[in-house]
C-alpha positions as CSV (number, residue, x, y, z in Angstrom):
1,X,79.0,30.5,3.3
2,X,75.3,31.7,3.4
3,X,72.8,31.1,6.2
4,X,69.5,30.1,4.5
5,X,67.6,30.6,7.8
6,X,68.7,34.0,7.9
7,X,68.0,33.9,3.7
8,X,64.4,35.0,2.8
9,X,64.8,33.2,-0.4
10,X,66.6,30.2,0.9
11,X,64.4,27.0,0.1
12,X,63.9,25.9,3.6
13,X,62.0,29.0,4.5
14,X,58.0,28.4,5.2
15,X,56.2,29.9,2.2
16,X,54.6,33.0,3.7
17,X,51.7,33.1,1.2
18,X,49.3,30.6,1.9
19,X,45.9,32.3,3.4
20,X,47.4,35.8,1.6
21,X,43.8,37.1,-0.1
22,X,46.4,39.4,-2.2
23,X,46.9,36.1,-3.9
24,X,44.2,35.1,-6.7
25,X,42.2,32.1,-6.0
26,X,44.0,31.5,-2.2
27,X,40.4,32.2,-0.4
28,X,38.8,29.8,-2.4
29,X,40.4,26.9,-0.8
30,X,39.3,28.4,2.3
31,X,35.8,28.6,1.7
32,X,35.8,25.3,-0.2
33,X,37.4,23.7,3.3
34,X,34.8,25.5,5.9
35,X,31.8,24.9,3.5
36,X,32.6,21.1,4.0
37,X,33.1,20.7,7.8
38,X,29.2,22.1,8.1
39,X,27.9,19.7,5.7
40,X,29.6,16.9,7.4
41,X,28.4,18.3,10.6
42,X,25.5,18.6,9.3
43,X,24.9,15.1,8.1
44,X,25.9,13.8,12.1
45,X,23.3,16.3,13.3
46,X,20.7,14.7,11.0
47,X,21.4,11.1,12.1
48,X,21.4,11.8,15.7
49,X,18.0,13.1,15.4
50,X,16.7,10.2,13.6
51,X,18.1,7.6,16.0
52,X,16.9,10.1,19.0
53,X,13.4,9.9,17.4
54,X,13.5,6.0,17.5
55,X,15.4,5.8,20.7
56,X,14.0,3.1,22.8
57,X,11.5,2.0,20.5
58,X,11.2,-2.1,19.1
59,X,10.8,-2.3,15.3
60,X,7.0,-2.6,15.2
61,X,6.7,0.4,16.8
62,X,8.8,2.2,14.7
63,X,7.0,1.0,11.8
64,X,3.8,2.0,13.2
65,X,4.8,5.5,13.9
66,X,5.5,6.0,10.6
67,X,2.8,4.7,9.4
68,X,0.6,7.3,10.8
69,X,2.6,10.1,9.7
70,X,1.9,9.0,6.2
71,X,-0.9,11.6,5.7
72,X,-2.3,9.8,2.4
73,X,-2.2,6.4,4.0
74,X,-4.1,8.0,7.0
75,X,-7.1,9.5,5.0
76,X,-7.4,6.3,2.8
77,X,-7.7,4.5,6.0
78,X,-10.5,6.6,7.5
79,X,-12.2,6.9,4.3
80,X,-11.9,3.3,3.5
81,X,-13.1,2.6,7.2
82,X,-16.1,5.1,6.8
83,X,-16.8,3.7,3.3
84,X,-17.0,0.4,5.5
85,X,-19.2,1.3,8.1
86,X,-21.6,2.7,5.6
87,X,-22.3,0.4,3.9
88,X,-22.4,-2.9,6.5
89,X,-24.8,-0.7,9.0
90,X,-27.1,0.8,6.1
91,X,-29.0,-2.3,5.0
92,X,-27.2,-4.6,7.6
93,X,-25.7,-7.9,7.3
94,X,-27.3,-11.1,5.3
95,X,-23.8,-13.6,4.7
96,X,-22.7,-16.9,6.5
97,X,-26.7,-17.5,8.4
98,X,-26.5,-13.7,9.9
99,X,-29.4,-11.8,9.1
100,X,-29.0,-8.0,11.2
101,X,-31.0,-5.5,9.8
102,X,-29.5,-1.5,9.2
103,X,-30.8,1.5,9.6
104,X,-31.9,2.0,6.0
105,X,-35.6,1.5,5.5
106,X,-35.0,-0.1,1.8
107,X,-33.2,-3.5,0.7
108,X,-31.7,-4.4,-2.4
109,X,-34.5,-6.8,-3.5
110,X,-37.2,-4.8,-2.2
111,X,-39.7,-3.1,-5.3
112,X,-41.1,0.4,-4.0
113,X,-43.2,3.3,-5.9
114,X,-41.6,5.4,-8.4
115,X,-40.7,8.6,-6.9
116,X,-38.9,11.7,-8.6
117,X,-38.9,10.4,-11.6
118,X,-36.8,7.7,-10.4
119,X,-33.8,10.6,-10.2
120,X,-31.8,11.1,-6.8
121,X,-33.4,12.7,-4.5
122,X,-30.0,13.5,-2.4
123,X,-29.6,17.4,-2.1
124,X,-27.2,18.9,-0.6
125,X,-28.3,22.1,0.9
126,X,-30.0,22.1,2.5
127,X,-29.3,18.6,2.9
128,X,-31.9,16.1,2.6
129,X,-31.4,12.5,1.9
130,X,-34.9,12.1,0.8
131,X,-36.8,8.9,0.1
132,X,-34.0,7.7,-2.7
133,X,-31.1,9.7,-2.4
134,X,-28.7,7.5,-5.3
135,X,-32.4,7.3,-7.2
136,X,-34.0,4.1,-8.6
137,X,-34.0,1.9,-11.6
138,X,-36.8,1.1,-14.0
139,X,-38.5,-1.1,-11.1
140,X,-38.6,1.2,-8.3
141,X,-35.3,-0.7,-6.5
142,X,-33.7,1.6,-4.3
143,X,-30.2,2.3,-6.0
144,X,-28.5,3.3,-2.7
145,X,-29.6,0.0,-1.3
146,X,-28.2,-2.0,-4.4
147,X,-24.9,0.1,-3.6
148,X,-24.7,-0.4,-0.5
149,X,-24.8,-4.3,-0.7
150,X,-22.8,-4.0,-3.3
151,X,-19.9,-2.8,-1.5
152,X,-20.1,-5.4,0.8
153,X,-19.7,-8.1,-1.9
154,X,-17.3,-6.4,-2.9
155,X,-15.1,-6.0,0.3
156,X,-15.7,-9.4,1.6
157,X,-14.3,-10.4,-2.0
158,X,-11.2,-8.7,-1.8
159,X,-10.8,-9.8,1.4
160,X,-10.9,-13.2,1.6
161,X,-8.6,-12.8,-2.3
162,X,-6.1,-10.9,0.0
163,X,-6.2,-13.7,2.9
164,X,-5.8,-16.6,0.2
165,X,-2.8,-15.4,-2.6
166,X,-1.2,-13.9,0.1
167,X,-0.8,-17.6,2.0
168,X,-0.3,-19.0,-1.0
169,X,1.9,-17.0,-2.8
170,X,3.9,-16.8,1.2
171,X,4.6,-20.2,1.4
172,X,5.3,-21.3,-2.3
173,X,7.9,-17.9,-2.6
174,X,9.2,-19.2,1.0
175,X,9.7,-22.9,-0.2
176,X,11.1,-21.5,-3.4
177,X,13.4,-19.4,-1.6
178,X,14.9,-21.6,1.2
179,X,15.3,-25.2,-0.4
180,X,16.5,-23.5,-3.8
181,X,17.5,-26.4,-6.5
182,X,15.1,-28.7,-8.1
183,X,12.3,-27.6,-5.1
184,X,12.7,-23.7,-6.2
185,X,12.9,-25.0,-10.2
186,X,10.1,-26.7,-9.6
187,X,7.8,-24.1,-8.5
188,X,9.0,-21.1,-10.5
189,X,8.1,-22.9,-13.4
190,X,4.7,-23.6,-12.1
191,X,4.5,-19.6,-11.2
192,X,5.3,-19.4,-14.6
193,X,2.8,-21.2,-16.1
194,X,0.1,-19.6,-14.2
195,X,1.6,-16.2,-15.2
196,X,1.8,-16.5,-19.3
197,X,-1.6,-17.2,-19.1
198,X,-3.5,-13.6,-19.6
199,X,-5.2,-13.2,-16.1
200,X,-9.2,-12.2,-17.0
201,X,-8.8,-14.7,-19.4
202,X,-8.3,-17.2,-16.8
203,X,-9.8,-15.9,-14.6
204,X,-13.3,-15.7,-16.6
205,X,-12.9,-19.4,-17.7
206,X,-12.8,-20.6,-14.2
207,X,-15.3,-18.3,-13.5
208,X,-17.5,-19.7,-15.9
209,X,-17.4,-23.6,-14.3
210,X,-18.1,-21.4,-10.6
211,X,-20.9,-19.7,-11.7
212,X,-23.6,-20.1,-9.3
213,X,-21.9,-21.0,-6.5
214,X,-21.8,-17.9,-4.5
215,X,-19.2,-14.8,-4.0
216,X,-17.3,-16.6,-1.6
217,X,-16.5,-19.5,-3.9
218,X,-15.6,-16.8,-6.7
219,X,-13.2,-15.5,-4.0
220,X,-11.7,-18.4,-3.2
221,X,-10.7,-19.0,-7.0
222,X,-10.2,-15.6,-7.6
223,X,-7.4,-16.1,-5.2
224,X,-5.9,-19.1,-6.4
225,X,-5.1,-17.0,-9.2
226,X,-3.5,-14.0,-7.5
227,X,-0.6,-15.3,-5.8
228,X,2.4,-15.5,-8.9
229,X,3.3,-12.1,-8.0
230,X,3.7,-11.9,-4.3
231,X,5.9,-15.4,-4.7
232,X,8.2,-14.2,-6.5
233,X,8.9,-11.2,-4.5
234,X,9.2,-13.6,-1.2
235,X,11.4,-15.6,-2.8
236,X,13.8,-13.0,-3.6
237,X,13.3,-11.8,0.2
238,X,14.1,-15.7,0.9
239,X,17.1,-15.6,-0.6
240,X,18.8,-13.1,1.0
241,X,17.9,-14.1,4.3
242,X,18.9,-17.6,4.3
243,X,22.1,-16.2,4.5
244,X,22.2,-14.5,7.5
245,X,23.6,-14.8,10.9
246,X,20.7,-15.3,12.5
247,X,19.3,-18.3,10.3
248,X,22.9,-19.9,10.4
249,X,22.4,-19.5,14.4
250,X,18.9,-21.1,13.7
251,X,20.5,-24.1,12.3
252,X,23.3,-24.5,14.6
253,X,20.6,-24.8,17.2
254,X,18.8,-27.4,15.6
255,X,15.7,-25.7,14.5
256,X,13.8,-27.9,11.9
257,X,13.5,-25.9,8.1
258,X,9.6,-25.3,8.7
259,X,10.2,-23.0,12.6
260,X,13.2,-21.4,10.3
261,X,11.1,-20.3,7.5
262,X,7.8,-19.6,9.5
263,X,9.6,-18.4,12.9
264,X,12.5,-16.7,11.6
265,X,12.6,-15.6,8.0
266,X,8.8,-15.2,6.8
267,X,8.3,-12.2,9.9
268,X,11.5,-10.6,8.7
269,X,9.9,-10.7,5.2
270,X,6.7,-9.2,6.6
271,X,7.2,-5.8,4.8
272,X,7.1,-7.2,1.7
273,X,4.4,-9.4,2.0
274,X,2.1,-6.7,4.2
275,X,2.4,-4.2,0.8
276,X,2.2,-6.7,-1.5
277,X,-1.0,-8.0,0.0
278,X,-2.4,-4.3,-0.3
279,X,-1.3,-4.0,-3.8
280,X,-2.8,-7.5,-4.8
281,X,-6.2,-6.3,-2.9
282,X,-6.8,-2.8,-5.0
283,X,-6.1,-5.0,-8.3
284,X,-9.0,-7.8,-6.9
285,X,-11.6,-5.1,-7.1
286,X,-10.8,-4.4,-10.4
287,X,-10.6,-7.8,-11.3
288,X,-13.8,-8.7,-10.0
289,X,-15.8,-5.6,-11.1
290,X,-14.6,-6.9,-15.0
291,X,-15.9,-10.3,-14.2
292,X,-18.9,-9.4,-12.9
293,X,-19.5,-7.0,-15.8
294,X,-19.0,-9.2,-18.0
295,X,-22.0,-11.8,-16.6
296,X,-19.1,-14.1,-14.9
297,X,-19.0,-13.0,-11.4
298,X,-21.7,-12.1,-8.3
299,X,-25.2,-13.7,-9.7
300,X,-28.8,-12.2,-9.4
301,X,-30.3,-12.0,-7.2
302,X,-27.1,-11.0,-5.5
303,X,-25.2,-7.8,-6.3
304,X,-22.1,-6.3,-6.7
305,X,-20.3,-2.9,-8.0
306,X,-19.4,-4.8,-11.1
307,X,-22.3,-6.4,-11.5
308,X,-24.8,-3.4,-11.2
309,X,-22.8,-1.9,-14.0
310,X,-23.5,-4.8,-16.0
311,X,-27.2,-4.6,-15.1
312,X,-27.6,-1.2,-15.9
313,X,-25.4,-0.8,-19.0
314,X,-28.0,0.0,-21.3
315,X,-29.3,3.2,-18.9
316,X,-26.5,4.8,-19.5
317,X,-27.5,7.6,-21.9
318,X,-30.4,8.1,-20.2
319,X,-30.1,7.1,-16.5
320,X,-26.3,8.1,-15.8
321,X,-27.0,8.0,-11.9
322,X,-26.9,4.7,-11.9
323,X,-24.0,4.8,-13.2
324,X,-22.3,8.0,-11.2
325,X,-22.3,5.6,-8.0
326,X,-21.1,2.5,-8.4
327,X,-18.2,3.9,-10.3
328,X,-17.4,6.2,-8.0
329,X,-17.2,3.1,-5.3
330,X,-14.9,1.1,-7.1
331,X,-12.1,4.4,-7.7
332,X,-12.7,5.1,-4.2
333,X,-12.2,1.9,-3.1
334,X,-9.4,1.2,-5.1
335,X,-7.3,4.2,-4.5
336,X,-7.5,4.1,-1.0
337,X,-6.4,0.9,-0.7
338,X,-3.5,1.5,-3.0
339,X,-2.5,4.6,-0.7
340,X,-2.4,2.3,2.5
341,X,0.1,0.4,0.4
342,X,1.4,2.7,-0.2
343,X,1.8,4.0,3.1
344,X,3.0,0.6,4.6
345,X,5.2,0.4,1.7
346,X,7.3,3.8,3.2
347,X,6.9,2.8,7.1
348,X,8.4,-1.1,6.2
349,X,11.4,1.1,4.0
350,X,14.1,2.0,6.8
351,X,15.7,4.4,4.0
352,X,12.5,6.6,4.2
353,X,13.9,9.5,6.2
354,X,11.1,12.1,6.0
355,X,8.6,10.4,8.2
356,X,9.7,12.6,11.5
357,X,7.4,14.2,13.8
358,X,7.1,18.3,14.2
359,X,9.7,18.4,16.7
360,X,12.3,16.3,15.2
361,X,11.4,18.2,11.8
362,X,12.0,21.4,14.0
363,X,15.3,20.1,15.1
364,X,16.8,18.8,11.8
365,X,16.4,22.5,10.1
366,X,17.9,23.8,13.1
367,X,20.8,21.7,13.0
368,X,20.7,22.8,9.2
369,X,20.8,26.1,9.2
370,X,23.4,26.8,12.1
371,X,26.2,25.4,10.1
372,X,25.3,28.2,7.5
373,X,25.2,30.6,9.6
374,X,28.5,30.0,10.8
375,X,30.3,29.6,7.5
376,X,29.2,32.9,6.8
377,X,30.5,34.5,9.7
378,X,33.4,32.5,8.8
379,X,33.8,33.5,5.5
């Protein structure tokens, strides 16, 4: 009888092919096994520079840091901030029983001599405010003055729109959320009911019944109105939350439902209510510029962006600067306000991954390319 060790054909023998590159297609297994062990190393790499960047950092922090590296959310909030400044230290402050005058030499009610034409005197080199430099309108008002309070109105209105929809639209998504059942049918349906309704439209009727009353009181209404959206995105927040460890601890201890949902689940929701605040800010401006143009918002002798468009409306074709200005405003305003949203939007995300600092950035292609490198040499 045969030996099969001693048989080269005998079918316990080893196959001595495997890794032969005479054989066609026995390589590409090879390259197809190293390629992989560098992208898995790869992927480690990348992680351990992430959690080495946060290392020893709370979850504010974190958040904060990448907030700054957001480059658009960073020059929004400087312009926004310088847009600010401007215009509250310019003609000064005249709200709430404050009256601190600016550094401009004009107000907003104040009639002065026709000068240029009434055209801008603003030039830029060599640069030279000159007496008007946003021009005047058909009664010698100073234009940059009107602007300038204008903006105010406008940012105070926002504000306070921001401070109220977003405590409304907190607690009702919250409630909603938490209690569920007849509580959360209850108030959906009333979101609902403020939502079908088209929101200028309603917002102009209740306008109407306000008019006269003051920017703040417009604000406060305007706000009352803004908070459908934000309540339902809490509530979906809510809803997951409720069910974790943490609340079921919550319980277990005896917390009361209010320190639950105001101590425990709204600051975990903060993310979501932080952007959606920013978001429901950029559309108030908006909002209130239409009202105003349309003769429902901020009342003579007051001003606003919206309402100096409305005012000056019929200059168009042949005064455009008074146009030029107070549009540009409101985009400015606007888009940097939806740029910090946006901003806050990516440092709440914990998925963004591409908010690292030049060192970690350094390290990450490092850790990238040396895997590369070595399948090469491998291959």
């Amino acid at each position: 009888m045969s030996d099969n060790n001693n048989d080269p054909s005998g079918l316990d023998q080893e196959p001595q092919f495997r890794n032969d590159p005479t054989i066609p297609g026995d390589h590409v297994t090879d390259e197809v096994d190293i390629a992989a062990q560098p992208d898995l190393g790869t992927e480690h790499a990348e992680n351990a520079i992430e959690l080495k960047e946060v290392e020893g950092l709370s979850q504010g922090r974190i958040i904060f840091r990448r907030f700054l590296r957001h480059k658009g959310a960073m020059i929004s909030l400087v312009v926004l901030v310088l847009v600010i400044l401007l215009a509250f230290s310019s003609v000064g402050i005249d709200a709430l029983g404050l009256h601190i005058h600016g550094w401009w030499k004009y107000n907003w009610t104040q009639i002065n001599p026709l000068v240029n034409g009434t055209e801008p005197t603003l030039q830029l080199w060599p640069f030279s405010l000159g007496d008007h430099p946003f021009g005047q309108d058909e009664i010698g008002r100073d234009v940059f003055a009107e602007v300038m309070r204008g903006i105010q109105q406008s940012i105070m209105i926002i504000f306070v729109i921001g401070i109220v929809s977003t405590t409304i639209g907190a607690v009702i998504g919250a409630a909603a959320g938490y209690y569920g059942g007849r509580i959360d049918s209850l108030l959906m349906r009333l979101t609902d009911m403020v939502i079908i309704v088209p929101l200028i439209l309603l917002a102009a009727i209740v306008a109407h019944f306000a008019a006269g009353s003051g920017s703040f009181v417009l604000a406060l209404i305007l706000g009352l109105l803004l908070w459908t959206s934000l309540a339902r995105l809490v509530r979906g927040e809510v809803l997951a939350l409720r069910e974790r460890e943490f609340v079921e601890a919550a319980k277990v201890a005896g917390a009361s439902n209010s320190r639950i949902m105001f101590k425990h689940i709204l600051p975990n929701a903060a993310g979501v209510i932080i952007v959606s605040a920013t978001l429901t800010m950029s559309a108030a401006i908006l909002l209130e510029a239409a009202l105003s143009y349309l003769g429902l918002g901020v009342q003579p002798p007051d001003v606003s962006l919206g309402q100096l468009m409305n005012e000056y409306q019929n200059a168009f074709q042949n005064r455009p600067w008074l146009f030029w200005w107070t549009g540009s405003f409101i985009v400015i305003i606007a888009l940097t306000i939806n740029f910090i949203g946006d901003g806050l939007r990516d440092a709440f995300d914990p998925r963004q991954r591409r908010l690292l600092n030049r060192k970690a950035k350094a390290a990450k292609s490092a850790s990238r390319e040396k895997p590369t490198t070595q399948a090469t040499s491998a291959a």
